[in-house]
C-alpha positions in Angstrom: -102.3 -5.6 2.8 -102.5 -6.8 6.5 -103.8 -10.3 5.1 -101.5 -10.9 2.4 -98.1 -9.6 5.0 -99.9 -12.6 7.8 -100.3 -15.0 4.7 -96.7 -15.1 3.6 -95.6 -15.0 7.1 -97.7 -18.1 7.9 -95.8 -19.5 4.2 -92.3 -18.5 5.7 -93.0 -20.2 9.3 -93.9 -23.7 7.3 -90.7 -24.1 5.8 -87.4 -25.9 7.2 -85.1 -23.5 5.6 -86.4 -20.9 7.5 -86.5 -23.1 10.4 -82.9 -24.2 9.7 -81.5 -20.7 9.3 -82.9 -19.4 12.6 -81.2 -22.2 14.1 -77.8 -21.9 12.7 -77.7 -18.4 13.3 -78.8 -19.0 16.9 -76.1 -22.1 17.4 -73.3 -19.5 15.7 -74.0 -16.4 18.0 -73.9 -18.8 21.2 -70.7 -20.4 19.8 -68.9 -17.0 19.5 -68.6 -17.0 23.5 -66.9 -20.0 23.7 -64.4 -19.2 20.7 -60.8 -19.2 22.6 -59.2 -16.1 20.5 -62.8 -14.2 20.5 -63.0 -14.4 24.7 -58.9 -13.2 24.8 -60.2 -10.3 23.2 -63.5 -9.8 25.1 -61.6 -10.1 28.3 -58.5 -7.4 28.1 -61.3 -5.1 25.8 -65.1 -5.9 26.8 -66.2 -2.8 25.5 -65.5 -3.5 22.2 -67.2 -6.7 23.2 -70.3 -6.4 20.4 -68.0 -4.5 18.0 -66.4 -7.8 17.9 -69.5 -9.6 17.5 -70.6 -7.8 14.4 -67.3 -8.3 13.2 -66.8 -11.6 13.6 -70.5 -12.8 12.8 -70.5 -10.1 9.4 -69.8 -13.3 7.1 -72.0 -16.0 8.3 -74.8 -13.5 8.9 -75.0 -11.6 5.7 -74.3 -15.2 4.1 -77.8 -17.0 6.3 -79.7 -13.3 5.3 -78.5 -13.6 1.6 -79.5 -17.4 1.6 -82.9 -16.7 3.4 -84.0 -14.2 1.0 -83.1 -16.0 -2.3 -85.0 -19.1 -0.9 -88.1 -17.0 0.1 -87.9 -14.4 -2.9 -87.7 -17.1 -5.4 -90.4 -20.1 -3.9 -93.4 -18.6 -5.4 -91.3 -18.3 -8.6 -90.4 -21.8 -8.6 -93.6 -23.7 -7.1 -95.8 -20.9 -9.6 -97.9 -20.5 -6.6 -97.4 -16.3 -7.8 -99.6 -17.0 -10.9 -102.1 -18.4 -8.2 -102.2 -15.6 -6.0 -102.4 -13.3 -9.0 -104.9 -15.1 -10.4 -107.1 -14.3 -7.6 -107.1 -10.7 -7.7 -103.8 -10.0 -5.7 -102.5 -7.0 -7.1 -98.5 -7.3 -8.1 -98.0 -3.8 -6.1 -99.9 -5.8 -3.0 -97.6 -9.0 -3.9 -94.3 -7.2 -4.2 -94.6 -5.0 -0.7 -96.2 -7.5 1.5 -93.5 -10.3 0.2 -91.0 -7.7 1.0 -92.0 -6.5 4.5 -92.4 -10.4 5.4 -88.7 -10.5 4.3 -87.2 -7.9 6.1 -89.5 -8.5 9.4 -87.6 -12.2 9.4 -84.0 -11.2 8.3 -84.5 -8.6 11.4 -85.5 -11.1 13.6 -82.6 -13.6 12.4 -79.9 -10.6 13.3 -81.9 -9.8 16.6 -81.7 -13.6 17.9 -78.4 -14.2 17.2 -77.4 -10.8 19.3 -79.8 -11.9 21.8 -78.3 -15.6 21.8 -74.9 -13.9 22.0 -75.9 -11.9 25.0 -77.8 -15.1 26.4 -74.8 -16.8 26.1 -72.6 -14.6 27.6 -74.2 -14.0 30.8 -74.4 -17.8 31.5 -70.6 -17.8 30.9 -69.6 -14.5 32.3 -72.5 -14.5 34.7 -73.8 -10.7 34.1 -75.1 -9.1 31.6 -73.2 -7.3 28.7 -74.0 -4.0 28.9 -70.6 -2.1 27.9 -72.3 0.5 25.5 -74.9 3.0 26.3 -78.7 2.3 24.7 -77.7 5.3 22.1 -74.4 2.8 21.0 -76.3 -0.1 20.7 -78.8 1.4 18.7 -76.7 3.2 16.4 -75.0 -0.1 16.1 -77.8 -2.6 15.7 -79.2 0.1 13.2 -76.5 0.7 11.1 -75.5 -3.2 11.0 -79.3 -4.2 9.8 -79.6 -1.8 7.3 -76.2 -3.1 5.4 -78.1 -6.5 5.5 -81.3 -5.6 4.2 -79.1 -3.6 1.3 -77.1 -6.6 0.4 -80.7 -8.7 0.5 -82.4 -6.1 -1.8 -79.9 -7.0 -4.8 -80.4 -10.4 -3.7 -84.5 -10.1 -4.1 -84.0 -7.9 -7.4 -81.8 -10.7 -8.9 -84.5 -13.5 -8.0 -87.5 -11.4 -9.8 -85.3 -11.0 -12.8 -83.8 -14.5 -12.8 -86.9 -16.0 -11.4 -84.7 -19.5 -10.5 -84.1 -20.2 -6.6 -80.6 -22.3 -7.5 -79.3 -19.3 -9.4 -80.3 -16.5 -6.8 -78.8 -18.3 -4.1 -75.4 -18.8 -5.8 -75.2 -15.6 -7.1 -75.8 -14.4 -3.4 -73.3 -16.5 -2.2 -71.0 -15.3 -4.7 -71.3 -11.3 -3.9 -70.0 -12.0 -0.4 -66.7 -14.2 -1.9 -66.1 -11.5 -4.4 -66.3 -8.8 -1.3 -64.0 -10.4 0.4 -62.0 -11.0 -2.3 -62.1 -7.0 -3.3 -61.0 -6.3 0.3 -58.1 -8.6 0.3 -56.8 -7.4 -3.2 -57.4 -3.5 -2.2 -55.6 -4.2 1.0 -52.7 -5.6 -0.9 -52.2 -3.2 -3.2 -52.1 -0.1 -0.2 -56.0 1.0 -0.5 -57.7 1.0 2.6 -61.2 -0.8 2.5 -62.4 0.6 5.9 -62.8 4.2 4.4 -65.1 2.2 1.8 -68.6 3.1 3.2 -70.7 1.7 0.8 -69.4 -2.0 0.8 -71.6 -3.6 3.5 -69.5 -6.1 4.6 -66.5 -4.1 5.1 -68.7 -1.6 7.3 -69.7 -4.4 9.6 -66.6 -5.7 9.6 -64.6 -2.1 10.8 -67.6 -1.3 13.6 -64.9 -2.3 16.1 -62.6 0.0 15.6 -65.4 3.1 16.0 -66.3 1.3 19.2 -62.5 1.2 20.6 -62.2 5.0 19.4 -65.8 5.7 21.1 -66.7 7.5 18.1 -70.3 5.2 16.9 -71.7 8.9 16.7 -69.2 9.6 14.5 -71.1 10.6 11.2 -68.3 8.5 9.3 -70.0 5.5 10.7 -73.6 6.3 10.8 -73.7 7.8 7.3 -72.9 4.2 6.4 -76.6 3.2 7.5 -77.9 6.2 5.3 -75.9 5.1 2.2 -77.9 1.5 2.8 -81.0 2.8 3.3 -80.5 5.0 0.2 -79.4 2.1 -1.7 -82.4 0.3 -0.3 -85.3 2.9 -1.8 -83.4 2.3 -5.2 -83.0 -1.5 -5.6 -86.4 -2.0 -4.2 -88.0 0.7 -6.4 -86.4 -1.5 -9.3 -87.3 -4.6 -7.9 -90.6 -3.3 -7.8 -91.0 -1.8 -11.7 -88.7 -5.2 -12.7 -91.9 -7.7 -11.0 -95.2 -5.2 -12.2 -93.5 -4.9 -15.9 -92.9 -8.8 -16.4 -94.7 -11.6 -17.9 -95.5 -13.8 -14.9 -97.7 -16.3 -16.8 
């Protein structure tokens, strides 16, 4: 298992889309520092400073996760390189679990480096080091934020094993955050209120500031969220899973 996890991680660090979405995800944390109406707020409420981060990165970072996953999921689909490593006495259950730890190793590292460019970022501007919340709040935070992102990625993964097409994944990733937005907006404007909603990933990311300005992140109400995700995880992946050993890969 060891082998197979280093071999698509050695795939993964050979492609420019990887290499691409690292860097745009880096570029757009650091940018979020200079962003005029994002520093007003940091200055008159720097607790709520990385509240505000999640919040404001939610979109593009789900979106680069999303994108990142469909690419990845998909390229042994499309260049048949799977029927190779089959062919060879891979097993699919070996396949399927060392494609998806490579996965969520890289979409944890994307989230990780933009924070850390963020904080990077900030201390060359502010010149000291953001540290507003205790190591329990950041924790709780950067937990409960990664595990909405590998949830929306699992659907992502399940539709490229049962589309099989990168072009198609992709979109239909894409598409799931439009449509969430969409659903918020339309809930909104019809009285419901989204941020009691804890199972739509993007609006959890999106309300983590408002648990930071009550000081309530140990709130269950906002770290039940995470367990919903990582619930929702064990089931899309379990499907993923029976979807990839049940199909006719050649």
């Amino acid at each position: 298992m060891r082998k197979t996890i280093f071999t698509e991680f050695y795939k993964s660090l050979h492609n420019w889309f990887v290499w691409a979405t690292f860097a745009f995800c880096i570029a757009a944390g650091a940018y979020l520092v200079r962003d005029s109406s994002y520093a007003r707020n940091i200055e008159h409420y720097p607790k709520m400073q990385y509240g505000l981060f999640v919040t404001q990165s939610a979109r593009y970072m789900l979106l680069m996760a999303m994108l990142l996953v469909a690419y990845l999921g998909t390229a042994d689909f499309a260049s048949r390189t799977l029927q190779n490593i089959l062919s060879v006495g891979v097993s699919r259950k070996r396949y399927f679990f060392s494609k998806l730890t490579a996965m969520g190793i890289l979409t944890l590292c994307l989230y990780a480096i933009a924070w850390l460019s963020y904080g990077i970022a900030y201390s060359i501007r502010q010149k000291g080091i953001p540290l507003f919340l205790t190591a329990g709040e950041l924790v709780i935070l950067f937990t409960v934020a990664i595990l909405q992102i590998w949830a929306y990625c699992s659907i992502v993964n399940l539709i490229g094993i049962l589309c099989r097409n990168q072009a198609a994944t992709m979109i239909a990733g894409f598409s799931w955050v439009i449509l969430e937005i969409l659903l918020g907006a339309i809930l909104e404007a019809y009285g419901v209120s989204v941020y009691d909603m804890g199972f739509l990933p993007l609006i959890v990311l999106q309300r983590s500031v408002g648990y930071i300005a009550q000081g309530s992140l140990y709130d269950p109400s906002f770290w039940s969220s995470g367990i919903y995700a990582a619930v929702f995880l064990v089931i899309v992946n379990t499907v993923s899973y029976l979807c990839l050993t049940r199909s006719d890969i050649h």
